[in-house]
Backbone as JSON, one array per atom type, in Angstrom:
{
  "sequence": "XXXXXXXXXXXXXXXXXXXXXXXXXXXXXXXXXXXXXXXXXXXXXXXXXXXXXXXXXXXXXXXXXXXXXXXXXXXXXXXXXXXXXXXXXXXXXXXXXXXXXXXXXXXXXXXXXXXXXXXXXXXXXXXXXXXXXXXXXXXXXXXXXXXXXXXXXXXXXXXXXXXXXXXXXXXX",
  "N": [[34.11, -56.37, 48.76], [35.08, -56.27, 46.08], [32.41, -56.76, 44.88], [31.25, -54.76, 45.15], [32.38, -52.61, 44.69], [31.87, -53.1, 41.92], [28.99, -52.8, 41.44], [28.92, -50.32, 42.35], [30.76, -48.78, 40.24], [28.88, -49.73, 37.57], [26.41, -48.38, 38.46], [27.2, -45.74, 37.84], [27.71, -45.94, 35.53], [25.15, -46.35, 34.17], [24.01, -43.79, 35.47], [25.61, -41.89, 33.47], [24.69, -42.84, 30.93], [22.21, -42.21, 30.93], [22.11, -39.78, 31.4], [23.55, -38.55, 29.16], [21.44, -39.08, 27.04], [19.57, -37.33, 27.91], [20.75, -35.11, 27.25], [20.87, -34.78, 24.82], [18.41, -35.05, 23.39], [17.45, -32.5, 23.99], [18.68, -30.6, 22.48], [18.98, -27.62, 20.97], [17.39, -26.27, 17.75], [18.28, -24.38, 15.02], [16.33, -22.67, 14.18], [14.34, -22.69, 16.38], [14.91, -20.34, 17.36], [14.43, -18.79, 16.45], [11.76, -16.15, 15.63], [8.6, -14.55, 13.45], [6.58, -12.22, 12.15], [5.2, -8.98, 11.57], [3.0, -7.01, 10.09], [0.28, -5.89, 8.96], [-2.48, -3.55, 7.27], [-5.47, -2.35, 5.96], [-6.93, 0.54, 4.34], [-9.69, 2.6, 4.29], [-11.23, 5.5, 2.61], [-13.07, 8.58, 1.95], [-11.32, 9.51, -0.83], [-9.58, 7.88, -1.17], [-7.62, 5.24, -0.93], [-5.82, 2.53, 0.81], [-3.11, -0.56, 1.08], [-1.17, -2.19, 2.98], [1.18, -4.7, 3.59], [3.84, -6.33, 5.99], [5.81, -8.09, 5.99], [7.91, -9.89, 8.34], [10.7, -11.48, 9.74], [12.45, -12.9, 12.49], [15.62, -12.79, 14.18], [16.5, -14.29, 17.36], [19.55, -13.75, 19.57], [19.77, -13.67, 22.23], [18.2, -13.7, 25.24], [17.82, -11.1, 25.22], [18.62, -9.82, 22.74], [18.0, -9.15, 19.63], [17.48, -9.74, 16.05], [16.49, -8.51, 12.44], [14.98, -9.24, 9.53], [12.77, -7.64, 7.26], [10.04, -7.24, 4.57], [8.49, -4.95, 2.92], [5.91, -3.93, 1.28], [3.29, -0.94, 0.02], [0.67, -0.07, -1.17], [-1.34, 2.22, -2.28], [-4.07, 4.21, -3.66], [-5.14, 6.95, -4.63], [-8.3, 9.08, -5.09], [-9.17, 11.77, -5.52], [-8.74, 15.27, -6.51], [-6.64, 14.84, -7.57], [-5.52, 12.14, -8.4], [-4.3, 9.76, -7.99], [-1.89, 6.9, -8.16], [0.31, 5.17, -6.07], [3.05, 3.16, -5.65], [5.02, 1.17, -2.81], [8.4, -0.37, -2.39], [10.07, -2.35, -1.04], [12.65, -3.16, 2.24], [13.58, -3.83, 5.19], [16.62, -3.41, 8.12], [16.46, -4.87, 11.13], [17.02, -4.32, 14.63], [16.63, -5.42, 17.92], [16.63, -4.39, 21.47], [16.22, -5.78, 24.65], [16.24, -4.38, 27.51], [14.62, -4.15, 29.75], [11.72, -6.4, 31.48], [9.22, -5.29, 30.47], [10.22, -3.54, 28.83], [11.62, -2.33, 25.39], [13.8, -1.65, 23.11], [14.32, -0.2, 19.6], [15.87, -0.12, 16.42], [16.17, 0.78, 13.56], [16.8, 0.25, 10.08], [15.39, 1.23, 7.39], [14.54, 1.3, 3.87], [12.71, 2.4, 1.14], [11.63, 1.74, -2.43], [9.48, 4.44, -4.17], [7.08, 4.63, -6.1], [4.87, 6.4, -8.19], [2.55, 7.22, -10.23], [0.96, 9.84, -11.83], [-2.38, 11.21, -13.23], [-2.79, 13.4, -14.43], [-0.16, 14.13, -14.45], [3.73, 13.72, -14.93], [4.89, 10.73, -14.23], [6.72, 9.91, -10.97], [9.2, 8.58, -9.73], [11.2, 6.79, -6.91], [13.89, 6.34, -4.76], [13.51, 6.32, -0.68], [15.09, 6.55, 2.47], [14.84, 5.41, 5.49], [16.02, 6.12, 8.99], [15.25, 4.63, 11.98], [14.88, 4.94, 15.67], [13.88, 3.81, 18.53], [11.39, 3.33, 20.99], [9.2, 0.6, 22.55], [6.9, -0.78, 24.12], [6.53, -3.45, 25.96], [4.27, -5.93, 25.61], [3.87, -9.72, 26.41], [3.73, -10.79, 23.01], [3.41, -8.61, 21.82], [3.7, -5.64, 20.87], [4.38, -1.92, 21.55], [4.57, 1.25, 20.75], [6.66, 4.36, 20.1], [8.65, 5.49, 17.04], [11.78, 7.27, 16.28], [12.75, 8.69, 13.59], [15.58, 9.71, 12.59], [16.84, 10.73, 9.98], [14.94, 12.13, 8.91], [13.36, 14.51, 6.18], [10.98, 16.82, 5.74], [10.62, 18.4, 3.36], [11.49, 16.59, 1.94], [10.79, 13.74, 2.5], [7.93, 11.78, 1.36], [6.33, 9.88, 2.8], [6.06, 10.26, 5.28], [4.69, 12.75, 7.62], [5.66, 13.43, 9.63], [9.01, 13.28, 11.37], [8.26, 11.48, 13.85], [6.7, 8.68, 14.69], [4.1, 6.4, 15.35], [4.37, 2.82, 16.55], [3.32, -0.85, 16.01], [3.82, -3.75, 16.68], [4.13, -7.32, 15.89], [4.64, -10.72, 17.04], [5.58, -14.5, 16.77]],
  "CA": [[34.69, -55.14, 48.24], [34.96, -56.32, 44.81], [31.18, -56.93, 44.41], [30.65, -53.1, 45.61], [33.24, -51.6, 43.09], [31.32, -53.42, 40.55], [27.96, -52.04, 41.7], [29.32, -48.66, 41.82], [30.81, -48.8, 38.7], [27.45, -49.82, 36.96], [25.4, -47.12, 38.62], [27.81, -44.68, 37.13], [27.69, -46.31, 34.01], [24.21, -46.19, 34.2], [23.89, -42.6, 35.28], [25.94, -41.17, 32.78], [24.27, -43.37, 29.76], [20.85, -41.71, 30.94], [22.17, -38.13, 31.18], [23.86, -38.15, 27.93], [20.39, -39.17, 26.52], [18.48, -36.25, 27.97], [20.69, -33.86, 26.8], [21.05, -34.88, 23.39], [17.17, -34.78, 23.39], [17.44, -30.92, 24.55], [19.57, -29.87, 21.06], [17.53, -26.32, 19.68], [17.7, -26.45, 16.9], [18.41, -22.84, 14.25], [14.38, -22.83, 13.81], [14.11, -22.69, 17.66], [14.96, -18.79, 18.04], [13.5, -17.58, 14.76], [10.26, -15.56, 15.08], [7.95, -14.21, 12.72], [5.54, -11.61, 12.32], [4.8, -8.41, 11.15], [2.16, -6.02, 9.8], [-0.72, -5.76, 7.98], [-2.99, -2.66, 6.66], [-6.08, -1.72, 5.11], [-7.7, 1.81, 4.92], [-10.21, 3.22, 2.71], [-11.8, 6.72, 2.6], [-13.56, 9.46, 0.59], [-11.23, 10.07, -2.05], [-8.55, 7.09, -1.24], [-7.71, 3.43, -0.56], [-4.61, 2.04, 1.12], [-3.29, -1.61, 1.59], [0.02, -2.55, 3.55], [1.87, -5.87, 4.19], [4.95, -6.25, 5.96], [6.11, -9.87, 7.0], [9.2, -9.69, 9.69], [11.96, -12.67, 10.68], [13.97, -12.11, 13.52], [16.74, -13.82, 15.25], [16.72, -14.16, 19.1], [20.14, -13.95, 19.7], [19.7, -14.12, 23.37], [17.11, -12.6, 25.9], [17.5, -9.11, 25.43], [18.96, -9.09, 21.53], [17.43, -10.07, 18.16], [17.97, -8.89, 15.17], [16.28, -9.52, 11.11], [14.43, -8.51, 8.31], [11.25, -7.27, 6.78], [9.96, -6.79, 3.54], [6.96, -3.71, 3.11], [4.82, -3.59, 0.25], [2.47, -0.8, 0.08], [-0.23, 0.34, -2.51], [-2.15, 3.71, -2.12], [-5.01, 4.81, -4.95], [-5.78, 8.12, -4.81], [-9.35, 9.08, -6.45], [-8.97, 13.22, -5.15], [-8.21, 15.86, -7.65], [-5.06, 14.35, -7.96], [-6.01, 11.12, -9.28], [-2.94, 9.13, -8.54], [-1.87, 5.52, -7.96], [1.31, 4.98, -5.81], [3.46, 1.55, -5.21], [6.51, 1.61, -2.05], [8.86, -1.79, -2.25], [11.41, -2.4, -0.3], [13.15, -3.65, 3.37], [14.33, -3.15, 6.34], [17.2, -4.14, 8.91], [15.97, -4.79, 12.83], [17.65, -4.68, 15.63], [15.81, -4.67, 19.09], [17.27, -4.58, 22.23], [15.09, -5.55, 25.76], [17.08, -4.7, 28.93], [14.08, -4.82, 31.0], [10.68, -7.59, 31.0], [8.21, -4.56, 29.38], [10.42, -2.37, 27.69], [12.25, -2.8, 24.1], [14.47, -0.09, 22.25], [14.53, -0.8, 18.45], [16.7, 0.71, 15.38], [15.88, 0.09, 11.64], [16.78, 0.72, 8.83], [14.29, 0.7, 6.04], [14.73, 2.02, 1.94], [11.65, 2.05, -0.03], [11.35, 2.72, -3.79], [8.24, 5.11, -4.41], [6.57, 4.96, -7.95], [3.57, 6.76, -8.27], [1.91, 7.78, -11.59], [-0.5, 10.48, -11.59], [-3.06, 11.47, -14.21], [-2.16, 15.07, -14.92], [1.26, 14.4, -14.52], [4.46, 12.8, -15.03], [4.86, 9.75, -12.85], [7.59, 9.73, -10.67], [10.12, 6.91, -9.36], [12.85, 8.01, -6.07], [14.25, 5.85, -3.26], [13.4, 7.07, 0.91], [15.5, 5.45, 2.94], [14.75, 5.87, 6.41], [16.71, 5.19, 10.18], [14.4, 5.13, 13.28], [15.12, 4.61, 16.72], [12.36, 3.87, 19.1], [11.46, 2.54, 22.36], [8.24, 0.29, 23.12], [6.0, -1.39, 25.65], [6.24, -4.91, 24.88], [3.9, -7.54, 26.73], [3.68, -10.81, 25.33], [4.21, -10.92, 21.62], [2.3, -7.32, 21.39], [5.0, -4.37, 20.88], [3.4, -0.79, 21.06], [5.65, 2.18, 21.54], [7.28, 5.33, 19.38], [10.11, 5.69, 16.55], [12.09, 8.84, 15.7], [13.67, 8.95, 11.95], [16.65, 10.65, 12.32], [16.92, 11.23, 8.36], [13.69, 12.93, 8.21], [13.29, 15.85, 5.85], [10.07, 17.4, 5.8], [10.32, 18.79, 2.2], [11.63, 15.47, 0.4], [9.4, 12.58, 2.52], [7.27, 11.36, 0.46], [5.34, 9.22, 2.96], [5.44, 10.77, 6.53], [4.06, 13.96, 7.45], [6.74, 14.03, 10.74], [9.82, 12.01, 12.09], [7.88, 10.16, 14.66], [5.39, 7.35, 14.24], [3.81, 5.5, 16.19], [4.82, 1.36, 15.87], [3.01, -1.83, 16.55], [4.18, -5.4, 16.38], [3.26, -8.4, 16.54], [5.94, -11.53, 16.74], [4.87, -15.43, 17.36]],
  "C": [[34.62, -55.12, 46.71], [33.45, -55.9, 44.33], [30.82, -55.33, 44.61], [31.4, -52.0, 44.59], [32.46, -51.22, 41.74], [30.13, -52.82, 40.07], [28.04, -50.35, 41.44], [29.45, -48.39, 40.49], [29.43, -48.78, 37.49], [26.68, -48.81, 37.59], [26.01, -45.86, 37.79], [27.72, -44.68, 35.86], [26.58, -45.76, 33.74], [23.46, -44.63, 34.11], [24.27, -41.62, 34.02], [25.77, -41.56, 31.45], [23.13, -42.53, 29.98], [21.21, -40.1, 31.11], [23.18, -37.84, 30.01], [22.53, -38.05, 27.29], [19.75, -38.09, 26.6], [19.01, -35.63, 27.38], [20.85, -34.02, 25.02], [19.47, -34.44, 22.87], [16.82, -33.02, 23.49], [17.92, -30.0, 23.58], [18.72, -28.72, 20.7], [18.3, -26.16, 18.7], [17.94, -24.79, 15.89], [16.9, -22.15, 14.24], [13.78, -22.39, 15.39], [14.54, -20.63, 17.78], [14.75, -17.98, 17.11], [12.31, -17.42, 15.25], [9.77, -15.15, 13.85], [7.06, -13.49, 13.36], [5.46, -10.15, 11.47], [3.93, -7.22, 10.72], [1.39, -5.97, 8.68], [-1.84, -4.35, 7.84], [-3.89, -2.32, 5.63], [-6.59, -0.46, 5.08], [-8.18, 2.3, 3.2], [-11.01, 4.7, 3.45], [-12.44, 7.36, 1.65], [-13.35, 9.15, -0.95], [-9.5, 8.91, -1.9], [-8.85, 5.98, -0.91], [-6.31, 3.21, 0.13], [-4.69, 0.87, 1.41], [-1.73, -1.6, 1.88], [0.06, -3.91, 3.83], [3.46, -5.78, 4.64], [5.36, -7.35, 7.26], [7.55, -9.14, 7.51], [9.39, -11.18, 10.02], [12.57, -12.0, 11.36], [14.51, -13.22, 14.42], [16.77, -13.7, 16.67], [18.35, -14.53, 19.46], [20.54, -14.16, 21.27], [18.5, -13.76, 24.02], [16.79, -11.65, 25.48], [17.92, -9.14, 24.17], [18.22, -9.81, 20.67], [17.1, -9.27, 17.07], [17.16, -9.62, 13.37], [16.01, -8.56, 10.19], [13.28, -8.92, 8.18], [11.58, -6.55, 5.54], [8.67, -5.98, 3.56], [6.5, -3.84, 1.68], [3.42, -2.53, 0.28], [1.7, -0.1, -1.24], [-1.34, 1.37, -1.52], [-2.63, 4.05, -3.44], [-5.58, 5.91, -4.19], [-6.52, 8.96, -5.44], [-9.5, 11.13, -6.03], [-8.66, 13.54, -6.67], [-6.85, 15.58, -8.38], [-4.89, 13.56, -8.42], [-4.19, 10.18, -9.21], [-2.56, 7.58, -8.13], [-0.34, 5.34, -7.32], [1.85, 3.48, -5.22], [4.8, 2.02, -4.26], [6.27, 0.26, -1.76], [9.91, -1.49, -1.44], [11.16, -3.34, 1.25], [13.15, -2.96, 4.24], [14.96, -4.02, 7.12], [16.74, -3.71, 10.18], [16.79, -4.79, 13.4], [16.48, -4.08, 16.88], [16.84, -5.11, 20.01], [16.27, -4.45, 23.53], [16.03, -5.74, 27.01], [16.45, -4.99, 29.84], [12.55, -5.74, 30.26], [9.6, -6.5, 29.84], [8.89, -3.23, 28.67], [11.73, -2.57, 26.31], [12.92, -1.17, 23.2], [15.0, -0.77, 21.05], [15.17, 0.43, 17.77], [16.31, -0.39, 14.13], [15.71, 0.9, 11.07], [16.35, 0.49, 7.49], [14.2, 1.97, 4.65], [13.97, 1.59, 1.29], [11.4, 2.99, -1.24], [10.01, 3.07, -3.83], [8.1, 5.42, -5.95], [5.43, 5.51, -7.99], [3.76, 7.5, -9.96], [0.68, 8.44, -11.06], [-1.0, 10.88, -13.04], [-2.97, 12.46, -14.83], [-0.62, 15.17, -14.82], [2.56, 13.56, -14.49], [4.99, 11.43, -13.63], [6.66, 10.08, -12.01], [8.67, 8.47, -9.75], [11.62, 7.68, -7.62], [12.82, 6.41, -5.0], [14.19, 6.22, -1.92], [14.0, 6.61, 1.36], [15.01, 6.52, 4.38], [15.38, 5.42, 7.96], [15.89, 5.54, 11.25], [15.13, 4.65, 14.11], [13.96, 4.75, 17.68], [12.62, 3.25, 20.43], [9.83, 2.51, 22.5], [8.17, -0.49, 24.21], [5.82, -2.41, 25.05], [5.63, -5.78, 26.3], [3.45, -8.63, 26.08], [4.2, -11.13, 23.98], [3.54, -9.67, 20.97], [3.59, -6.57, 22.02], [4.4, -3.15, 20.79], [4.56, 0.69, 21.37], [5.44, 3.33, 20.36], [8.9, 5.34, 18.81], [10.55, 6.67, 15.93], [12.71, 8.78, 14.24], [14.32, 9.99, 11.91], [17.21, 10.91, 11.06], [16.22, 11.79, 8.16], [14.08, 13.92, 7.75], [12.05, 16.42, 5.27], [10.2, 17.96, 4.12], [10.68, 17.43, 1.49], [10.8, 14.07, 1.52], [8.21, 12.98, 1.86], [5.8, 10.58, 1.68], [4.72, 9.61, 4.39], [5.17, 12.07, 6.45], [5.76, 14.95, 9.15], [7.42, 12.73, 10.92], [9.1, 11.21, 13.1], [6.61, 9.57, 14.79], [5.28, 6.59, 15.31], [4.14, 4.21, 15.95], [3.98, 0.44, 17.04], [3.44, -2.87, 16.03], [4.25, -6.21, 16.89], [4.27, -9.84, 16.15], [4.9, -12.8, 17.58], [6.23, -16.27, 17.23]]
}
């Protein structure tokens, strides 16, 4: 009886020295539910040029939430009668939300300063800020969908032509 206590005892020991181990091994770490990714943009034409960058972090706060930031940089030369050179800096805050496996409903809010100088005329400087709400088709790490900008105003944007845009993104 003794000798069988003892046995027991040591398997237990045993067991629960080797399943502390695994899980300590199993720790994720902050780095573990950070993505990256983004957007990139060139376009040239006639009587223009355009280049876009816009890196993206985002937090996986579980399955279905995750939430970050992006910075946009874009540059537009315009060689038309208009002759003008425009720079838009700025952010934006993410939030997506995926209730089911291929579909994703995002909100962001993004404020970019617009500087353009033109050749015939005084340059000008303003802030856009803009709030979309959207819903894409996400498979894999490929996001493709539509976002509405409920701030739009057709006489003071500067950069869209209408509240809703098409959106792609790309997260690794």
């Amino acid at each position: 009886m003794h000798k069988t206590l003892l046995l027991l005892g040591l398997l237990i020991f045993i067991n629960f020295n080797l399943s502390s181990q695994i899980t300590g091994l199993n720790t994720p770490s902050l780095l573990d539910n950070v993505r990256f990714g983004g957007g990139f943009n060139v376009g040239f034409g006639n009587s223009y040029s355009t280049f876009s960058i816009s890196p993206t972090a985002l937090y996986d706060f579980s399955n279905e939430f995750s939430a970050g930031l992006s910075f946009t940089y874009v540059y537009v030369k315009n060689k038309s009668n208009e002759q003008s050179t425009t720079n838009m800096l700025g952010g934006s805050l993410l939030a997506f939300y995926k209730p089911f496996y291929n579909l994703q409903f995002s909100s962001e809010y993004e404020n970019l300063n617009i500087n353009s100088k033109y050749a015939f005329k005084n340059k000008t400087n303003r802030w856009q800020p803009a709030l979309y709400f959207g819903a894409e088709y996400v498979t894999g790490n490929f996001a493709m969908g539509l976002r509405y900008d409920v701030l739009f105003n057709e006489e003071e944007n500067l950069i869209y032509s209408s509240a809703l845009n098409p959106v792609f993104r790309y997260y690794f």
